[in-house]
N, C-alpha and C positions, 0 to 999 in steps of 0.2 A: 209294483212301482206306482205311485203317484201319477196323476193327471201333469201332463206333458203339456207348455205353450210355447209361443217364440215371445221376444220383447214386443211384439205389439200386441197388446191384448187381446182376446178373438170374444165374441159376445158367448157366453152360455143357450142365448134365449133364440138367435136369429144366426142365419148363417145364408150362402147360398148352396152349399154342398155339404150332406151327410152321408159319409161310406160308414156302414155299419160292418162291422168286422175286422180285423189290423194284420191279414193273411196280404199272402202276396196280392191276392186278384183287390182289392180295396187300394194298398200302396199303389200299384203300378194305374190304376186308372187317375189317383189322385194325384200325381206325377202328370200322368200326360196333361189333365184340365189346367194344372194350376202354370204349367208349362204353356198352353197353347191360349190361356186369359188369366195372365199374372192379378189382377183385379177380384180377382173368386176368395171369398171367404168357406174355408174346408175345414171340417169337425169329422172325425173318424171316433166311434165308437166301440167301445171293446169289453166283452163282460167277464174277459180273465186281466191278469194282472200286466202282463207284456204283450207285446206284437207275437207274431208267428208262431204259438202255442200250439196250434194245431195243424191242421193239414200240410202247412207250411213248415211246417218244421224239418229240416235234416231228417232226421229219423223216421217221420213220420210216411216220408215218401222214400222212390224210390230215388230221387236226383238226375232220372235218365238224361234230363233235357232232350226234350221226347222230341223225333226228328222220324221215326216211323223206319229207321235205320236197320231196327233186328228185331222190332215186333212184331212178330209173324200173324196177329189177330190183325193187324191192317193189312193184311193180301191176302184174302181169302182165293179158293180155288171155287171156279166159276163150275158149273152141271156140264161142262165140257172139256173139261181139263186144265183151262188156260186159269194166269192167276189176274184178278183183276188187282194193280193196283193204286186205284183212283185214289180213295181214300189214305194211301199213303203218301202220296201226292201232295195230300192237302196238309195233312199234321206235317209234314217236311219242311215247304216253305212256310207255314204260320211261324213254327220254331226260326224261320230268318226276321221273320219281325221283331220278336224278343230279342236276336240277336244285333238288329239295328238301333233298340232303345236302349239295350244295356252298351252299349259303342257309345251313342247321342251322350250320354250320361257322363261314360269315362271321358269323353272329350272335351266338355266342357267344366271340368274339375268335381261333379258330384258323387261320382264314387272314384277314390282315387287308386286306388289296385282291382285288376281283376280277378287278380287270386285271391281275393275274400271270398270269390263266391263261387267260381268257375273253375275247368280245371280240363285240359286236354285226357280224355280215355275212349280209345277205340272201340265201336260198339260191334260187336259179332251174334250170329244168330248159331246156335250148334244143334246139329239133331242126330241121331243114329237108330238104323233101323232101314230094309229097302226103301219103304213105301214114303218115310219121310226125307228119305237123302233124294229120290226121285223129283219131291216137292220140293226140297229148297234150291237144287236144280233149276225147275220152271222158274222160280220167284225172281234167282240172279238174274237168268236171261232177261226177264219179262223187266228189273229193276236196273240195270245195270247197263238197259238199249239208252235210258232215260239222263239228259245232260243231270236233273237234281242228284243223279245218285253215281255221277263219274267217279272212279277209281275205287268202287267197290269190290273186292273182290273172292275168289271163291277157289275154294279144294275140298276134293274127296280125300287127299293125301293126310294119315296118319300124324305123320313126322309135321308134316305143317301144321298141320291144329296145335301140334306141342309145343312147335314154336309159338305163336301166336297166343296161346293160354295153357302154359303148361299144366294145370292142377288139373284141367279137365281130361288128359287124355292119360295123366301118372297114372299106373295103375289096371288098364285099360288091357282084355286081353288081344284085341286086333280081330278076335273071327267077326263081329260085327260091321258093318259099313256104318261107316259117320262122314259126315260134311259140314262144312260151318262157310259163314261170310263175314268178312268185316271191311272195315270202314273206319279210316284212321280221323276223321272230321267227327267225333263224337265227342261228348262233353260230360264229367260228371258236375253236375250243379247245387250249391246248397242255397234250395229258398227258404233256406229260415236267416241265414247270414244275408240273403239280400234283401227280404225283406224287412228288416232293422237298416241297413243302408236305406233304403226306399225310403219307412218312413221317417229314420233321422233326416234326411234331405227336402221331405214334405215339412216338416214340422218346422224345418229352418225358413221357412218363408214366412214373409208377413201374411196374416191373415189365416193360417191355418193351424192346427192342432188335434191333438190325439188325447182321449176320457180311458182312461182304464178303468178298472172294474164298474162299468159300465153298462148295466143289462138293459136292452130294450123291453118296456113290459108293452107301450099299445103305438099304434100307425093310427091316424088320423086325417085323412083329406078336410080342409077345411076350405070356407068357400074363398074361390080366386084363385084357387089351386096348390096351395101349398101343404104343403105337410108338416103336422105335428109331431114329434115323436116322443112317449114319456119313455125316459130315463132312469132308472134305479140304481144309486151307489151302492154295490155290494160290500161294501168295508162297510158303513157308514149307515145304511138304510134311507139316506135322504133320498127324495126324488124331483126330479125337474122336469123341463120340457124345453126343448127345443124346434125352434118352427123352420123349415127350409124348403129351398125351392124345386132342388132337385135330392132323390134318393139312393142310392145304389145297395143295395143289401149281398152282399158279398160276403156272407157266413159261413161259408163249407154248409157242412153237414145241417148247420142251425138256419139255411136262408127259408129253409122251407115254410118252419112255423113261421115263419118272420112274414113271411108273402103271405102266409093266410091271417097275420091278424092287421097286414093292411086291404083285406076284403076287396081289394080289384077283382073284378070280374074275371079278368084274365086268366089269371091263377084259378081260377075254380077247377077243382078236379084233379087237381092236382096231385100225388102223393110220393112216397120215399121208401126204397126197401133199402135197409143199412147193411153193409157189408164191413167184415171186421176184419182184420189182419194181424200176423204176429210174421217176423223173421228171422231166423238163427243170425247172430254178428260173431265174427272172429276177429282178435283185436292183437293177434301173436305178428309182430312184426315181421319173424322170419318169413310165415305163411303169405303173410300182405303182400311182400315182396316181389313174391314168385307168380303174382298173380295183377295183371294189368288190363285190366278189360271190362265192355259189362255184355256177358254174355246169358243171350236170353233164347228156352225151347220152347216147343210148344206146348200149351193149354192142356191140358187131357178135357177131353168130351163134355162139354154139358157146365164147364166151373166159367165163373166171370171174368174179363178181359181183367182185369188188374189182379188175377190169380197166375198170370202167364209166367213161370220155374225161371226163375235169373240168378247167377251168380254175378255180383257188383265189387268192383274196386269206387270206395267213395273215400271222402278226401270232406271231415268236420271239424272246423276247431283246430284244422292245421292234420291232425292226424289220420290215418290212412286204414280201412278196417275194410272188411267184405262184412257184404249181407248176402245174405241168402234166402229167396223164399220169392213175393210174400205164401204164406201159407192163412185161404181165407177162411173165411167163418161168420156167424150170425152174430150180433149182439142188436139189441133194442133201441142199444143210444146211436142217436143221431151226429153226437161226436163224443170225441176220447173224455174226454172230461163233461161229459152229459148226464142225461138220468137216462136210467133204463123205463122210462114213463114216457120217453119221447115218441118213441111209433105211436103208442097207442095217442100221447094228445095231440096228434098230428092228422087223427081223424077225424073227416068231417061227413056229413051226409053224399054231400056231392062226390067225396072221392070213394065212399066204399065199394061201389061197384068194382072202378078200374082196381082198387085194392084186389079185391075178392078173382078179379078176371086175369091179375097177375098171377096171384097165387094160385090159380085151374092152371092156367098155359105154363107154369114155369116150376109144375114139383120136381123136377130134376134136378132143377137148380139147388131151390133148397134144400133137398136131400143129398146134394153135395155136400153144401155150406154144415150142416145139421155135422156131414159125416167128417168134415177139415174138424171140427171142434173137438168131436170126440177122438181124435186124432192123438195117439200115445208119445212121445220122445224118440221110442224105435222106428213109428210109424215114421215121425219128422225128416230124420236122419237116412233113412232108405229115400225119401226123394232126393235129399242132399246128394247121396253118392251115382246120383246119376252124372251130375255134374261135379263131381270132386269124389273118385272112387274111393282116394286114401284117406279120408277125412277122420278127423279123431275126434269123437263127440266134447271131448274133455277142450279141446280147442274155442266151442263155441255155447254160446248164451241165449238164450228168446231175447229179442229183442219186441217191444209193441207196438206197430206200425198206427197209422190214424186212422180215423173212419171214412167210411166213403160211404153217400150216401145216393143211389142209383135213380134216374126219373121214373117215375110212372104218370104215364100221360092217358089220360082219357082218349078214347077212341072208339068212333061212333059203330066200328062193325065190331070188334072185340072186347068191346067195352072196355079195357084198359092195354098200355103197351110197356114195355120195360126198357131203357134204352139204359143204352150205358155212357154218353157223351155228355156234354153240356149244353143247355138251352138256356137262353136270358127270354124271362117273362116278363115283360110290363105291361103299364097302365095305358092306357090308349093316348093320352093328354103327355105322354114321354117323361113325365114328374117322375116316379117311378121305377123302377127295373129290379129284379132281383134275378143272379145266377146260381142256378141250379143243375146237381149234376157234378161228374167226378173225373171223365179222363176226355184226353191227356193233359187236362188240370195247367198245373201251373209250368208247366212249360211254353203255353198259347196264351199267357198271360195277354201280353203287349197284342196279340189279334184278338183274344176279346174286351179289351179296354178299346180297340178301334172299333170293335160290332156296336157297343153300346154309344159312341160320340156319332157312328153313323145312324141308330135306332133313336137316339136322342138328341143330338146336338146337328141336326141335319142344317139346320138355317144356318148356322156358324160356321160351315165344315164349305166355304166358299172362297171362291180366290181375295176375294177384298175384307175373309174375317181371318179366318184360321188353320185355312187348307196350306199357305205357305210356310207356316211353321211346321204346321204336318209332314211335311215331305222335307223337311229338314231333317226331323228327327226319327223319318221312316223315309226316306230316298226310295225304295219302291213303291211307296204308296199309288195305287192305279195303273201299275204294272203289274200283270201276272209273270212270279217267275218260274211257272209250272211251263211257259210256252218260249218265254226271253231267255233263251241258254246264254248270251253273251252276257248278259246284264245279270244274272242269275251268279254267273261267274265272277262280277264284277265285285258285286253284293259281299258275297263269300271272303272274297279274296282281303278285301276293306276290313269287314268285320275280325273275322282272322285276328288281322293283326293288331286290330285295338287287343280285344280280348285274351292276346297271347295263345291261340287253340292252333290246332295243326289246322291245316287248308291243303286239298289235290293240288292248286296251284302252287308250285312251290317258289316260282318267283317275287317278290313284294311288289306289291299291285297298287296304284294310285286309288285315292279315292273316287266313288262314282262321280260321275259328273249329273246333274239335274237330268231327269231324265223323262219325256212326255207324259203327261195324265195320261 
């Protein structure tokens, strides 16, 4: 596709806002800026030919709309039994913030269905085995005391797993113990279809636009503080420059080198271990059918949090298909459509250490990763049939999920650390920022587009600039709804029924009213 403008022409050379990248986390902050200071001229850069090619894309993810509902890696079991879960806590309500922007949006006519991109599916966790039915046990009690996670619920009973997801229990001989939970407030989400919503509705304002094929080659602080950015048409080979005031690099897989060729200090030391994925898809309607959920077990030992065994009912392009997997793996590239040259030019003096000190602390890991690759078609299929014991190979496809590309952060006693979340790293002067890092990704869209207007836009973000529009289009903004059960519920209830998704409250619930900083 061609370079995208609206009728007022946007300058090439000068702008106030450059999102590099056209993935959801670049739309959804461009959205909220040009929302909260309609006056903002916005240039998004892109070095493939469309929006949402990568991470963002349907396929590429898994669509959880990650609420920390049946991902077992967010409740870990504490050196004394109990399950802590804070951390699920948090990815819970973030995913209500996303659900408050995408509500703002449909209500004021910018996306006008929510079935483009949203879709009511019950999320369930399933495990079998004593020691694990014992665990998911503690997790309900421990989840389920908590107002974020009312009307979850829970059996050891056979017969009810079947109801609730039959393919998983078809098949099944019963001498084992199994247990599952679910949670009818779960969502299957395609951010590739919203981020194309996203940025059709960026693009439709004056003053903003989207470059495709687009490659950043250099970052340039120049003095007064602005930044330079050169530009490379990959159709064409011309190149330009555009100069801005503020920067967001929001590339997936690709932000990394992108923060190291604009030489902020911040970023020093920084580094990237790539993780790759592939998932079996089944696309046999009858099979779709009988299968309504996304149910997710736990990890085996030692493999990465976005390895955790799910079977998906997803909903692309209108049609209805399972995935299965993901099943991880190594590869070089930084993202799907990358070079395998990216680890290595991704090295710089300062990061080989943490490099070198991942790789000591973490060869399990990659001897995992090493072992998913060489991983045969029989091998694939025996994990399938844990969760779908009648499965017919002939039913289902590799499908090739996107890259994820993991932090490695410098650290002063281990000389490097491996994190598997997301961090925004900028420039001290707030010009600046790039997000780095992979889960729970684009579900926490809309909470990290508010980290960065808090990290960066702090002087604006006041009652006399543009905190009152904020809390228009995030109603809980400086309420926690980890502690407010009623407002919490209120939140839910509102959103719900913009979005057409099931809600525990079953009655139709007015919208919040304003509610205190």
């Amino acid at each position: 596709m061609q370079r995208r403008e609206n009728a007022m022409q946007v300058s090439d050379r000068e702008t106030d806002v450059v999102l590099i990248g056209a993935g959801i986390m670049s739309a959804t902050l461009g959205v909220f800026l040009k929302e909260l200071e309609p006056s903002l001229t916005i240039q998004m850069l892109e070095v493939l030919e469309d929006c949402a090619r990568e991470s963002s894309d349907a396929w590429n993810n898994a669509g959880t709309g990650h609420a920390a509902n049946c991902e077992m890696n967010y409740t870990p079991e504490r050196p004394d039994g109990s399950i802590d879960i804070s951390k699920a806590l948090q990815v819970n309500v973030e995913f209500d913030l996303s659900r408050q922007f995408w509500s703002f949006l449909i209500g004021k006519g910018a996306i006008a269905d929510p079935r483009a991109f949203i879709h009511p599916v019950p999320h369930m966790s399933f495990v079998h085995g004593p020691e694990n039915v014992a665990f998911l046990r503690k997790r309900f009690k421990a989840m389920s005391a908590h107002h974020c996670y009312e009307g979850m619920e829970h059996t050891e009973d056979p017969t009810q797993i079947a109801e609730w997801a039959p393919l998983v229990m078809d098949g099944r001989t019963g001498d084992e113990p199994v247990a599952a939970t679910r949670i009818i407030t779960g969502t299957d989400v395609d951010y590739g279809a919203l981020t194309h919503l996203l940025v059709g509705h960026l693009v439709g304002q004056p003053g903003c636009a989207v470059h495709y094929n687009s490659c950043v080659t250099g970052l340039a602080r120049e003095e007064g503080g602005r930044w330079r950015i050169e530009v490379r048409d990959t159709a064409s080979g011309e190149t330009r420059s555009v100069r801005a005031k503020f920067v967001f690099i929001g590339a997936g897989g690709g932000a990394l080198p992108l923060l190291e060729k604009s030489g902020i200090s911040e970023g020093r030391g920084y580094g990237g271990f790539p993780v790759s994925g592939i998932w079996l898809r089944c696309d046999d309607p009858e099979i779709n059918k009988r299968h309504h959920a996304k149910v997710y077990g736990k990890a085996a030992v030692g493999s990465p949090p976005m390895s955790v065994p799910h079977l998906d009912t997803r909903v692309i392009g209108g049609q209805r298909s399972l995935l299965f997997g993901p099943y991880a793996g190594f590869s070089s590239k930084f993202l799907k459509h990358g070079s395998l040259l990216d680890l290595f030019e991704s090295i710089r003096p300062a990061n080989v250490k943490p490099l070198l000190s991942v790789a000591r602390d973490n060869f399990d890991l990659t001897e995992y990763l090493v072992g998913q690759v060489l991983q045969s078609e029989s091998h694939r299929l025996a994990a399938l049939d844990e969760y779908f014991p009648k499965a017919d190979p002939k039913d289902w496809r590799l499908q090739v999920a996107g890259q994820r590309v993991q932090i490695i952060k410098p650290d002063v006693k281990r000389g490097g650390l491996l994190e598997f979340g997301t961090e925004l790293v900028g420039a001290d002067d707030h010009s600046l920022v790039a997000l780095l890092g992979a889960s729970p990704g684009a579900s926490t869209a809309a909470f990290i587009a508010i980290s960065v207007l808090e990290k960066c836009f702090a002087g604006e973000l006041t009652a006399s600039a543009w905190l009152p529009k904020l809390k228009q289009i995030i109603p809980s903004y400086g309420v926690s709804l980890i502690d407010d059960a009623d407002f919490c519920r209120q939140i839910r209830a509102a959103t719900a029924t913009v979005l057409k998704v099931d809600d525990i409250q079953r009655p139709a619930a007015r919208a919040p009213a304003a509610k205190r900083a």
